[in-house]
PDB file with SEQRES, HELIX, SHEET and CRYST1 records, atoms N, CA, C and O in Angstrom:
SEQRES   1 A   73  UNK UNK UNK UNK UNK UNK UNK UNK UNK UNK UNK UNK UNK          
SEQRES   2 A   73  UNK UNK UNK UNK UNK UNK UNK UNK UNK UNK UNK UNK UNK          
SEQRES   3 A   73  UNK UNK UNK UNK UNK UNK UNK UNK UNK UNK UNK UNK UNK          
SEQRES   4 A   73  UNK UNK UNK UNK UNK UNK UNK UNK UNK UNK UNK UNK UNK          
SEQRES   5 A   73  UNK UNK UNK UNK UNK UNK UNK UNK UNK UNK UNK UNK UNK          
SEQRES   6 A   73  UNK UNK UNK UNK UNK UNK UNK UNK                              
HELIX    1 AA1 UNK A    3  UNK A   21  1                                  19    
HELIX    2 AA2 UNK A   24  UNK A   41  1                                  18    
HELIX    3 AA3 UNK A   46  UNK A   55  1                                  10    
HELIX    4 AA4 UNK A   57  UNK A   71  1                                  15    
CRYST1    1.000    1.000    1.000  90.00  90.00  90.00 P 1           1          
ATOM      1  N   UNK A   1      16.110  68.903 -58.777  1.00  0.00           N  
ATOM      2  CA  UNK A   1      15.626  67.708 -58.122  1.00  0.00           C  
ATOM      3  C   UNK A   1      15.488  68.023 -56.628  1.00  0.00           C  
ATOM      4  O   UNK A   1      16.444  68.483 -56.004  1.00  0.00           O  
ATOM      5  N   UNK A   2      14.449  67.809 -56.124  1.00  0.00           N  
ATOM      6  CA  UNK A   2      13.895  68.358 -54.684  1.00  0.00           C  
ATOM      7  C   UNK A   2      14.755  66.789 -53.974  1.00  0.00           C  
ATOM      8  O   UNK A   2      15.116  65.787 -54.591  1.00  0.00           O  
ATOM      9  N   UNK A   3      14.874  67.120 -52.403  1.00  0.00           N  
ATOM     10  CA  UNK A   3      15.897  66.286 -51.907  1.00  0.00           C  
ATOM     11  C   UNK A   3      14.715  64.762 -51.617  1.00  0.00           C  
ATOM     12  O   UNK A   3      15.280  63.775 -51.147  1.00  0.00           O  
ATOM     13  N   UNK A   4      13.341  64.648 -51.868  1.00  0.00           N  
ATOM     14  CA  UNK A   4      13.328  63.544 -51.851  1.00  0.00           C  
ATOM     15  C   UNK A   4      13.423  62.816 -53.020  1.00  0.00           C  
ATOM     16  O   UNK A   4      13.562  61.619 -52.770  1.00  0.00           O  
ATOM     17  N   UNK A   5      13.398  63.110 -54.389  1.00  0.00           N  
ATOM     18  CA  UNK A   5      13.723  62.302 -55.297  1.00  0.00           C  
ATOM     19  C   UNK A   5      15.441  61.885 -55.163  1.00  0.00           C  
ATOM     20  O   UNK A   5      15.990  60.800 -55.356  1.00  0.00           O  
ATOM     21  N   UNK A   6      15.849  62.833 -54.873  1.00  0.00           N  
ATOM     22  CA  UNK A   6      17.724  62.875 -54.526  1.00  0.00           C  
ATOM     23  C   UNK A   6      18.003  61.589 -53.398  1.00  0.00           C  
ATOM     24  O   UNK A   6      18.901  60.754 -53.506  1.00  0.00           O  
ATOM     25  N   UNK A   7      17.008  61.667 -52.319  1.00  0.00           N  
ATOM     26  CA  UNK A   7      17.457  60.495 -51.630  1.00  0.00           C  
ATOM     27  C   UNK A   7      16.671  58.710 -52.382  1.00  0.00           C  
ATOM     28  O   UNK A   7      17.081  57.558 -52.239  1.00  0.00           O  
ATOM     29  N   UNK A   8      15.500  59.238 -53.121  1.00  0.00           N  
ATOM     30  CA  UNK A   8      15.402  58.012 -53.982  1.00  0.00           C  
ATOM     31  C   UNK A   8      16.366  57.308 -54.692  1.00  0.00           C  
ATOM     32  O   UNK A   8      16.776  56.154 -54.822  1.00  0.00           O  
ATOM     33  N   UNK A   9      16.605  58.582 -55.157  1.00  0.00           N  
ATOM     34  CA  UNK A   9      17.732  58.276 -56.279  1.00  0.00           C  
ATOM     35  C   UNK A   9      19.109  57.108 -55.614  1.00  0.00           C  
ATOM     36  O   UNK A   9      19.351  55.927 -55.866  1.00  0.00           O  
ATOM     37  N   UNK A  10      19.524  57.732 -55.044  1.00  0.00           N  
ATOM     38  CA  UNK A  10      20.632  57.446 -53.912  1.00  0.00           C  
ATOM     39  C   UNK A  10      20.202  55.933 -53.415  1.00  0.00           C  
ATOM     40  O   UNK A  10      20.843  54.897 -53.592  1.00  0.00           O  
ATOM     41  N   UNK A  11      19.098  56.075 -52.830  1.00  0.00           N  
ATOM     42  CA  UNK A  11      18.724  54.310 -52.533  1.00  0.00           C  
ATOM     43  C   UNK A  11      18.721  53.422 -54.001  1.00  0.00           C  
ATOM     44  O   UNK A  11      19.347  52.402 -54.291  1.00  0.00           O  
ATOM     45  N   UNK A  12      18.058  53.979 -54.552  1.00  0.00           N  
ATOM     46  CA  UNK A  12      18.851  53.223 -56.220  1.00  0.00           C  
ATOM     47  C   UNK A  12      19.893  52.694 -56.376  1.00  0.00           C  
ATOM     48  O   UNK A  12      20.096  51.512 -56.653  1.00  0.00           O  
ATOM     49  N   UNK A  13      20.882  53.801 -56.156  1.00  0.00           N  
ATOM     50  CA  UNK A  13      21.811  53.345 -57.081  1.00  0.00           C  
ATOM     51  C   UNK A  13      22.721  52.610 -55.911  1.00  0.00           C  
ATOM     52  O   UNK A  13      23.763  52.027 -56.210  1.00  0.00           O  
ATOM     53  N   UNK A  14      22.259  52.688 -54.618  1.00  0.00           N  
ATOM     54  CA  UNK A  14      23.221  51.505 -53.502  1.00  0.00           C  
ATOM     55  C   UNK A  14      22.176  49.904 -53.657  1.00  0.00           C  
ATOM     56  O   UNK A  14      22.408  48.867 -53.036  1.00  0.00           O  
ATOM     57  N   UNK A  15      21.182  50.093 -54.528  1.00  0.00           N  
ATOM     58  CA  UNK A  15      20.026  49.073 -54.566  1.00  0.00           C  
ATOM     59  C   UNK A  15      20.824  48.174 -56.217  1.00  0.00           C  
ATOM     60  O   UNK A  15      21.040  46.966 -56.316  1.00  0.00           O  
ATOM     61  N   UNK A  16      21.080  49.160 -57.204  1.00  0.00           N  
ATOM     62  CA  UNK A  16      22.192  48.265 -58.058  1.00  0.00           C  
ATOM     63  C   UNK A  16      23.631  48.066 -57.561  1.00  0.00           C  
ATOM     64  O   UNK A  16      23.883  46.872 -57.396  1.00  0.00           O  
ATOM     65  N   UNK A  17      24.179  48.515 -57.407  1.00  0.00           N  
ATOM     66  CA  UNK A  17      25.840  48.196 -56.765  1.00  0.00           C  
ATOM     67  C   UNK A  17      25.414  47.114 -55.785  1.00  0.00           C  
ATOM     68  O   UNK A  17      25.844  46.026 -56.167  1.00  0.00           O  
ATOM     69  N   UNK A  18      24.614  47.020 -54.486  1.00  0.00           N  
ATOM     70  CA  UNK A  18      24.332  45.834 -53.676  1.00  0.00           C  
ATOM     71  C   UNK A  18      23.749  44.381 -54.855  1.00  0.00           C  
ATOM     72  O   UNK A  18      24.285  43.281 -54.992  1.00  0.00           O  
ATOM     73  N   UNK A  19      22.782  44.806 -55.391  1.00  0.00           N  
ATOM     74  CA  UNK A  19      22.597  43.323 -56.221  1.00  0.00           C  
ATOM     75  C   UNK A  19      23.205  43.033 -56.941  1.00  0.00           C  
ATOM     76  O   UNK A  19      23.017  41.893 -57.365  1.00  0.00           O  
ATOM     77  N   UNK A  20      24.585  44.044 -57.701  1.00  0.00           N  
ATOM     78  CA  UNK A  20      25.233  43.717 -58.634  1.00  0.00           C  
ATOM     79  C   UNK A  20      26.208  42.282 -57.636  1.00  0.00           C  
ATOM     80  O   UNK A  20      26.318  41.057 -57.689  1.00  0.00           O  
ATOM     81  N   UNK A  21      26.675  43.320 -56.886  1.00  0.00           N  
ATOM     82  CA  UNK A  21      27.430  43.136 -55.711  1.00  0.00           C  
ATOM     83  C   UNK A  21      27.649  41.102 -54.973  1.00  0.00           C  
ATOM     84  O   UNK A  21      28.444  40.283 -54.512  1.00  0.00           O  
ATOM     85  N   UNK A  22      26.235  41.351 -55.383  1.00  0.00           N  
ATOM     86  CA  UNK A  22      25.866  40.102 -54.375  1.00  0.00           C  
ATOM     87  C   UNK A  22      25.541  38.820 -55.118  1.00  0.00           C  
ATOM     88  O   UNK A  22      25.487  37.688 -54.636  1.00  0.00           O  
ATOM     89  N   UNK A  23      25.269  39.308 -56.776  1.00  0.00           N  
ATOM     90  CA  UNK A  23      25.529  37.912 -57.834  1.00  0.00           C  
ATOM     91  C   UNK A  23      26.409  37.987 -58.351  1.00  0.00           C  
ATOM     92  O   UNK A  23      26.532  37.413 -59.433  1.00  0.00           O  
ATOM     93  N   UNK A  24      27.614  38.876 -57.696  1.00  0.00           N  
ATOM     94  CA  UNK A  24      28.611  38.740 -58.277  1.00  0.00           C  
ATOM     95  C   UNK A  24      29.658  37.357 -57.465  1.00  0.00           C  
ATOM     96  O   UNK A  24      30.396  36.454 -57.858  1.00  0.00           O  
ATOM     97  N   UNK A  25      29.203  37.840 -56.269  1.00  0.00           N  
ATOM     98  CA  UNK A  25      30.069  36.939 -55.216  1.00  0.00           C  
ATOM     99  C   UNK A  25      29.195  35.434 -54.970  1.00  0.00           C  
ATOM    100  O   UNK A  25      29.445  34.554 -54.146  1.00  0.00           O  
ATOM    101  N   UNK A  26      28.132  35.490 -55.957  1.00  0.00           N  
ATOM    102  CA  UNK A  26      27.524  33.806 -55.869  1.00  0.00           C  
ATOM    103  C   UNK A  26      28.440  33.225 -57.399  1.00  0.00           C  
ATOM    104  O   UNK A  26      29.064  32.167 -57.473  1.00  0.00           O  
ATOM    105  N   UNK A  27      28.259  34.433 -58.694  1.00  0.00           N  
ATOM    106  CA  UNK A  27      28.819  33.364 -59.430  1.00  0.00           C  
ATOM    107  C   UNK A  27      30.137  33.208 -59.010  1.00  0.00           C  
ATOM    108  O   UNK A  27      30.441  32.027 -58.840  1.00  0.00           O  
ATOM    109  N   UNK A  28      30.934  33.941 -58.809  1.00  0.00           N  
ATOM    110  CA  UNK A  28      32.405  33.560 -58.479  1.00  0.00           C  
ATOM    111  C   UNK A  28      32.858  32.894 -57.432  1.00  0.00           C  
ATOM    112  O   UNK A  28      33.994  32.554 -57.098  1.00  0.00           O  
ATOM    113  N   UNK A  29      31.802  32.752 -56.954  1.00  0.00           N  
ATOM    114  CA  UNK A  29      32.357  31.254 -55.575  1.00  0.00           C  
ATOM    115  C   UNK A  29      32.079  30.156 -56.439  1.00  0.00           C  
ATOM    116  O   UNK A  29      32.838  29.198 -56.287  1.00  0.00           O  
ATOM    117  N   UNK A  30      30.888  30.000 -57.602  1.00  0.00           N  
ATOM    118  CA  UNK A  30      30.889  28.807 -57.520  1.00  0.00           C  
ATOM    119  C   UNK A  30      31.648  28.750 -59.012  1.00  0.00           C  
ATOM    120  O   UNK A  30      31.845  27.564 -59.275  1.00  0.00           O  
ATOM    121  N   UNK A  31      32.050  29.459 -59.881  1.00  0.00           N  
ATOM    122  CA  UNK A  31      33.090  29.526 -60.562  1.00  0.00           C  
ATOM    123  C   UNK A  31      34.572  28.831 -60.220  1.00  0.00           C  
ATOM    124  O   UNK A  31      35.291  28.018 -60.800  1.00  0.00           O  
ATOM    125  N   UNK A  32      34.631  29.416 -59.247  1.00  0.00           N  
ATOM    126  CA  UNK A  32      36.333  29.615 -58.185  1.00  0.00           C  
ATOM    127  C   UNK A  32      36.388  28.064 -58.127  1.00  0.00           C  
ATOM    128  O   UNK A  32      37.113  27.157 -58.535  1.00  0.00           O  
ATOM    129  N   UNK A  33      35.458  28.199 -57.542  1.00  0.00           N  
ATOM    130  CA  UNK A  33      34.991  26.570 -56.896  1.00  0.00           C  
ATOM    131  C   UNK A  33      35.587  25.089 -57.715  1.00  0.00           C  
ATOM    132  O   UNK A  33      36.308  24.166 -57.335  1.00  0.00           O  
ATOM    133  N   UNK A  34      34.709  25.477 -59.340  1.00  0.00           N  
ATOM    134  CA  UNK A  34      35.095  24.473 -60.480  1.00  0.00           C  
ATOM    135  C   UNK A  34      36.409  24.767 -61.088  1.00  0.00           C  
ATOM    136  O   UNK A  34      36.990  23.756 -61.483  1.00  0.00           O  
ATOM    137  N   UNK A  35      37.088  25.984 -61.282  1.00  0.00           N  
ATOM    138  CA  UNK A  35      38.226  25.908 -61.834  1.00  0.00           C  
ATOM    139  C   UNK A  35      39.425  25.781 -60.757  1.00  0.00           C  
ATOM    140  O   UNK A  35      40.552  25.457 -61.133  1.00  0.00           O  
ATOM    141  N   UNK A  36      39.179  26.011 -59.608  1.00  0.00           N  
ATOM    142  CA  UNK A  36      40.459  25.220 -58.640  1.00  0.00           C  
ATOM    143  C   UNK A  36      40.181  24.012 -58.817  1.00  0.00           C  
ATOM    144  O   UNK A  36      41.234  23.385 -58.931  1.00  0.00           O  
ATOM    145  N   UNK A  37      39.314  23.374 -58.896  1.00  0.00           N  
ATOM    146  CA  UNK A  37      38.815  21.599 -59.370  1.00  0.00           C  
ATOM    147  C   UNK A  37      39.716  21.323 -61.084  1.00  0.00           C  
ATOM    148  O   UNK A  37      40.466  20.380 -61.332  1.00  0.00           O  
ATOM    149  N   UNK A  38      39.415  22.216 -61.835  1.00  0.00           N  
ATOM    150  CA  UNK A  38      39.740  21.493 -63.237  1.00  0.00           C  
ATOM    151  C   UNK A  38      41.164  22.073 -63.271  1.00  0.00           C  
ATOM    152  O   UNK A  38      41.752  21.683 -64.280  1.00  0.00           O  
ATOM    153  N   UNK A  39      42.102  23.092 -62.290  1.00  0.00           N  
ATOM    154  CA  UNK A  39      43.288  23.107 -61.899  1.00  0.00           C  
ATOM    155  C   UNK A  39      43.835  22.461 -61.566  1.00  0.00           C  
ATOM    156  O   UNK A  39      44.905  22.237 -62.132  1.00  0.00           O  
ATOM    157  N   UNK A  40      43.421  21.697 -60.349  1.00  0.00           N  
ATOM    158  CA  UNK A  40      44.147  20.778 -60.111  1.00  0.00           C  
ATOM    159  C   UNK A  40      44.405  19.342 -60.908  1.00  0.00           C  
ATOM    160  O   UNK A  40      45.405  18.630 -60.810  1.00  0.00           O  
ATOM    161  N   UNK A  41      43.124  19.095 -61.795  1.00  0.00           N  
ATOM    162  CA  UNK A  41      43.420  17.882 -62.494  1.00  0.00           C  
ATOM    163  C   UNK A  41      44.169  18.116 -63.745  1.00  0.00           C  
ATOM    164  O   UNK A  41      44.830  17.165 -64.161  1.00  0.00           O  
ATOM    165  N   UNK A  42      44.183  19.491 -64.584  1.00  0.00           N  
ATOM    166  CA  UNK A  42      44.957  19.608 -65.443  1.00  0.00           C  
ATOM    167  C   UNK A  42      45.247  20.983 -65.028  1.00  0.00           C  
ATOM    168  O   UNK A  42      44.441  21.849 -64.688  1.00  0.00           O  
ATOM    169  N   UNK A  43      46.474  21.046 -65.107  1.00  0.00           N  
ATOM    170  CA  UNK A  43      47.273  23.083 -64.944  1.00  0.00           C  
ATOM    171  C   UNK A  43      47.415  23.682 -66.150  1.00  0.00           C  
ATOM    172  O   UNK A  43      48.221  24.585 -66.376  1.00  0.00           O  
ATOM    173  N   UNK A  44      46.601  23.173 -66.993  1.00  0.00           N  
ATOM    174  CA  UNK A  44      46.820  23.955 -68.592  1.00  0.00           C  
ATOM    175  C   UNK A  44      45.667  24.746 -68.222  1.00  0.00           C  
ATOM    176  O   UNK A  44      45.565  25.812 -68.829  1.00  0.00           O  
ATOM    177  N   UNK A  45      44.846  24.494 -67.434  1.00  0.00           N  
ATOM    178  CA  UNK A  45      43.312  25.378 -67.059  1.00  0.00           C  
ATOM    179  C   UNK A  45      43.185  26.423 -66.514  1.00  0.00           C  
ATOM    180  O   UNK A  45      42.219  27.168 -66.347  1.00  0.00           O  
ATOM    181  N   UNK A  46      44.584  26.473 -66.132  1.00  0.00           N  
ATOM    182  CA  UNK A  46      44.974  28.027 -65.210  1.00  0.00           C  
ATOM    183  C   UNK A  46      43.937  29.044 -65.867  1.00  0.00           C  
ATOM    184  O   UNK A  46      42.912  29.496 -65.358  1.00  0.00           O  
ATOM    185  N   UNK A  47      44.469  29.283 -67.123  1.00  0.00           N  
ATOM    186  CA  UNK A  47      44.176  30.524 -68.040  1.00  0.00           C  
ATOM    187  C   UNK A  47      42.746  31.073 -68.453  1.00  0.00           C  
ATOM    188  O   UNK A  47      42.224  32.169 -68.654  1.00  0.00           O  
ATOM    189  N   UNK A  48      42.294  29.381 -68.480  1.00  0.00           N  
ATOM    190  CA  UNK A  48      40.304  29.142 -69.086  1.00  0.00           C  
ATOM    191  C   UNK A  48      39.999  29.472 -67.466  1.00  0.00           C  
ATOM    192  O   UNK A  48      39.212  30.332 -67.070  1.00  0.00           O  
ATOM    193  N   UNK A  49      40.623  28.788 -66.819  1.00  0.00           N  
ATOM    194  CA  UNK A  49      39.949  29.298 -65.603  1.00  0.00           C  
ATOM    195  C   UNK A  49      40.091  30.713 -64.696  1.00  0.00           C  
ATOM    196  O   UNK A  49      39.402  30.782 -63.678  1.00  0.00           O  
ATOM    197  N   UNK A  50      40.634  31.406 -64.911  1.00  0.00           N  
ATOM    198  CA  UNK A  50      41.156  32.672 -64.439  1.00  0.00           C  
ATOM    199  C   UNK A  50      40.566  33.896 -65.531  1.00  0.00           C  
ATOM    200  O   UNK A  50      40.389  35.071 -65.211  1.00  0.00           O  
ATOM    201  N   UNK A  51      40.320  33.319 -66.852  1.00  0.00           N  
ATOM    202  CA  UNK A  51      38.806  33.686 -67.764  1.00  0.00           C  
ATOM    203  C   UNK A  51      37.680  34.186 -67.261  1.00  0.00           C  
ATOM    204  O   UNK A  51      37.294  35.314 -66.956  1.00  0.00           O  
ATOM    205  N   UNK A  52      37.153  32.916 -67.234  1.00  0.00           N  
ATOM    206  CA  UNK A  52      36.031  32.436 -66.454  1.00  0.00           C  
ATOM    207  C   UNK A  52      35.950  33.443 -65.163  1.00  0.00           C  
ATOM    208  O   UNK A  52      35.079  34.312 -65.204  1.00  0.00           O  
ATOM    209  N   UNK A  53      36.762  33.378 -64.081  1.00  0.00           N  
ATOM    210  CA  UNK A  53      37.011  34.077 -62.901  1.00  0.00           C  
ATOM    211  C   UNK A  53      36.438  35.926 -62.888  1.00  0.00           C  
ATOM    212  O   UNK A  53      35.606  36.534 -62.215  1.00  0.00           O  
ATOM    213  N   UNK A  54      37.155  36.227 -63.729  1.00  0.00           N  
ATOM    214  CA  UNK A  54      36.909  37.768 -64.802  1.00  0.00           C  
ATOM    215  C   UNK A  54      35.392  37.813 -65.116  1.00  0.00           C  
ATOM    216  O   UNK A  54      34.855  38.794 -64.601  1.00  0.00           O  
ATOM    217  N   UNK A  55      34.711  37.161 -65.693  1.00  0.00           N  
ATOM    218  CA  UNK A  55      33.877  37.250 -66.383  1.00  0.00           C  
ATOM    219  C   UNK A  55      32.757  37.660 -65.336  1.00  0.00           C  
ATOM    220  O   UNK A  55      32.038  38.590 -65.701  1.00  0.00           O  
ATOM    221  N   UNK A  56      32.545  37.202 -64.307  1.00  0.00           N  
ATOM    222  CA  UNK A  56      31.146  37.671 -63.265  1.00  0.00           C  
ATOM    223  C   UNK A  56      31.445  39.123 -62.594  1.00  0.00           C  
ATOM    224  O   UNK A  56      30.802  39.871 -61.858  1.00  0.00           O  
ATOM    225  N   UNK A  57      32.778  39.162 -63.224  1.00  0.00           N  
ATOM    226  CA  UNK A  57      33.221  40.732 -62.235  1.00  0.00           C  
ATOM    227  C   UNK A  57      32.509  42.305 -63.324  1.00  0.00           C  
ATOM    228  O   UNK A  57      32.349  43.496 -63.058  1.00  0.00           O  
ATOM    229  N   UNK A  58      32.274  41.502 -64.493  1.00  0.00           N  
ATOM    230  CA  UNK A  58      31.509  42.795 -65.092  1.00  0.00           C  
ATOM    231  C   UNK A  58      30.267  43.002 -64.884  1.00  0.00           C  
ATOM    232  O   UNK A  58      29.751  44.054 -65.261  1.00  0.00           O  
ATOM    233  N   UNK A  59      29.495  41.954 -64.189  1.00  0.00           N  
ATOM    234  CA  UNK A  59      28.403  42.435 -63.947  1.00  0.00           C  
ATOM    235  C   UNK A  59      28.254  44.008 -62.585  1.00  0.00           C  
ATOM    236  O   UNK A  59      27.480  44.961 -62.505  1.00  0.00           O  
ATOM    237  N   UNK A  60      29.356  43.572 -61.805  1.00  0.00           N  
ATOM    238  CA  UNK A  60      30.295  44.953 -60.554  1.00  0.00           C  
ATOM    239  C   UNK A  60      29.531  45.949 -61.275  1.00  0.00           C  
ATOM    240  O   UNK A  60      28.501  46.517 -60.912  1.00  0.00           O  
ATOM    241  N   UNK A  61      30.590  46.158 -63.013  1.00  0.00           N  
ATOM    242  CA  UNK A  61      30.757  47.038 -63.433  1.00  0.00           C  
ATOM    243  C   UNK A  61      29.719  47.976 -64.063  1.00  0.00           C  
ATOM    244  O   UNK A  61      29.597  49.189 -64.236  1.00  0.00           O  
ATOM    245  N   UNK A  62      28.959  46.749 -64.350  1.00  0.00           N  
ATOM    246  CA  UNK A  62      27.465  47.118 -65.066  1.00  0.00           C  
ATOM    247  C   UNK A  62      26.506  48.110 -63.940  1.00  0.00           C  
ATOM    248  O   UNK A  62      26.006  49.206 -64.193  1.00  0.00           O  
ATOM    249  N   UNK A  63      26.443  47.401 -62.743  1.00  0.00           N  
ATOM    250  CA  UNK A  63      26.121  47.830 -61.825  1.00  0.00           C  
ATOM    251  C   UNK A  63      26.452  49.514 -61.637  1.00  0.00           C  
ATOM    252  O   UNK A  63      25.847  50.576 -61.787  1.00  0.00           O  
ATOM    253  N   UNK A  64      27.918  49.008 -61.177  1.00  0.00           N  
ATOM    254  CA  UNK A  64      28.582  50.686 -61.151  1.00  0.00           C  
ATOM    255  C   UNK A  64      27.903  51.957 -62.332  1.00  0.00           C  
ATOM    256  O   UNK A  64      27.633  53.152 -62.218  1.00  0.00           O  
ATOM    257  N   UNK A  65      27.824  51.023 -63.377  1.00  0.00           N  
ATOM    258  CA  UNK A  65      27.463  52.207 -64.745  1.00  0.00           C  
ATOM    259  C   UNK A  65      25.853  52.600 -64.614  1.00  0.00           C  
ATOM    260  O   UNK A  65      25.415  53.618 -65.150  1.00  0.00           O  
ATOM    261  N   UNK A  66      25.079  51.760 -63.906  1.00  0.00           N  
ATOM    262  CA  UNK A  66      23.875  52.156 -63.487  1.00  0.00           C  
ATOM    263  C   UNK A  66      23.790  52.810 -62.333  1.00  0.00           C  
ATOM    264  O   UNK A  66      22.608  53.124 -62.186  1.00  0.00           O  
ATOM    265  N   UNK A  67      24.461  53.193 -61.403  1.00  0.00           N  
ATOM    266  CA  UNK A  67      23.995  53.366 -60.593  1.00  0.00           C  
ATOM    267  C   UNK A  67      24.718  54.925 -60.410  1.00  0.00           C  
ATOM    268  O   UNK A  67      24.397  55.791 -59.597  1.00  0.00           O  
ATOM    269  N   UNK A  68      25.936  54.981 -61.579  1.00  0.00           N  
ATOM    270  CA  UNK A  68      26.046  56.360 -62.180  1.00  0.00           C  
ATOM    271  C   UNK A  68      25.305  57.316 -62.579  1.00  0.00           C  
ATOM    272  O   UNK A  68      25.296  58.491 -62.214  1.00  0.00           O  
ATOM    273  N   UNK A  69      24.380  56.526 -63.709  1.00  0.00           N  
ATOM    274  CA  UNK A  69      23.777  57.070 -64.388  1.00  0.00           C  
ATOM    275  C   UNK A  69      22.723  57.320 -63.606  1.00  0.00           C  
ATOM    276  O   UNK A  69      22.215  58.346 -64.059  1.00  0.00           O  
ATOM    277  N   UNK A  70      22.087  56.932 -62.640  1.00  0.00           N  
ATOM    278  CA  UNK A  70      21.094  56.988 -61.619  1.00  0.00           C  
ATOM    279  C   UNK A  70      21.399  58.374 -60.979  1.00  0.00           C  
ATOM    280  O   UNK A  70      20.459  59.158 -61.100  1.00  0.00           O  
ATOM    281  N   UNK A  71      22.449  58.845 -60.352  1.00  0.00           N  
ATOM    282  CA  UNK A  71      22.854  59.668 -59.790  1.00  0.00           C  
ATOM    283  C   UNK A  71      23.078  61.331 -60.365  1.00  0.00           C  
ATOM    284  O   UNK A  71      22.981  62.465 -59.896  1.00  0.00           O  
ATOM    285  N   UNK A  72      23.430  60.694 -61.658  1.00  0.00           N  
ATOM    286  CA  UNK A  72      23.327  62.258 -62.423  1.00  0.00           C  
ATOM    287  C   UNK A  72      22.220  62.520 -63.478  1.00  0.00           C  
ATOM    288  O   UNK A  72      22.116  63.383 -64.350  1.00  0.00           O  
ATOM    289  N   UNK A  73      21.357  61.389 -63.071  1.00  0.00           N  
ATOM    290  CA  UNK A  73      19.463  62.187 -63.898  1.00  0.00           C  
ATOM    291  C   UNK A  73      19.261  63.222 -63.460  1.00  0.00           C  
ATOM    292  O   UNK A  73      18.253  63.847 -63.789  1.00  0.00           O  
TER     293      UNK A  73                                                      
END                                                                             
């Protein structure tokens, strides 16, 4: 791989990790948001809500796994 596909590449894979990155921290604000709300009215919600919380963080991960695989084509 000649070094300008290498620096393509490279803007890639900071181009998935940044958008992963950045809908990750919209759903989980507004996640965060509703289950400190349905926490406070019932504390059995801890658990559904701390679920929930988890769940936008794999998109990170998805990200991360693309932008792996980007790097060692």
């Amino acid at each position: 791989m000649d070094p300008t596909q290498m620096g393509m590449a490279l803007v890639g894979a900071g181009i998935a990790i940044g958008a992963a990155g950045i809908g990750t921290g919209i759903a989980q604000g507004q996640v965060g948001a509703a289950a400190v709300g349905a926490t406070a009215e019932n504390p059995k919600m801890f658990g559904k809500g701390m679920i929930l919380m988890v769940l936008p963080e794999t998109i990170v991960i998805l990200g991360f796994v693309v932008a792996f695989l980007i790097m060692n084509a």
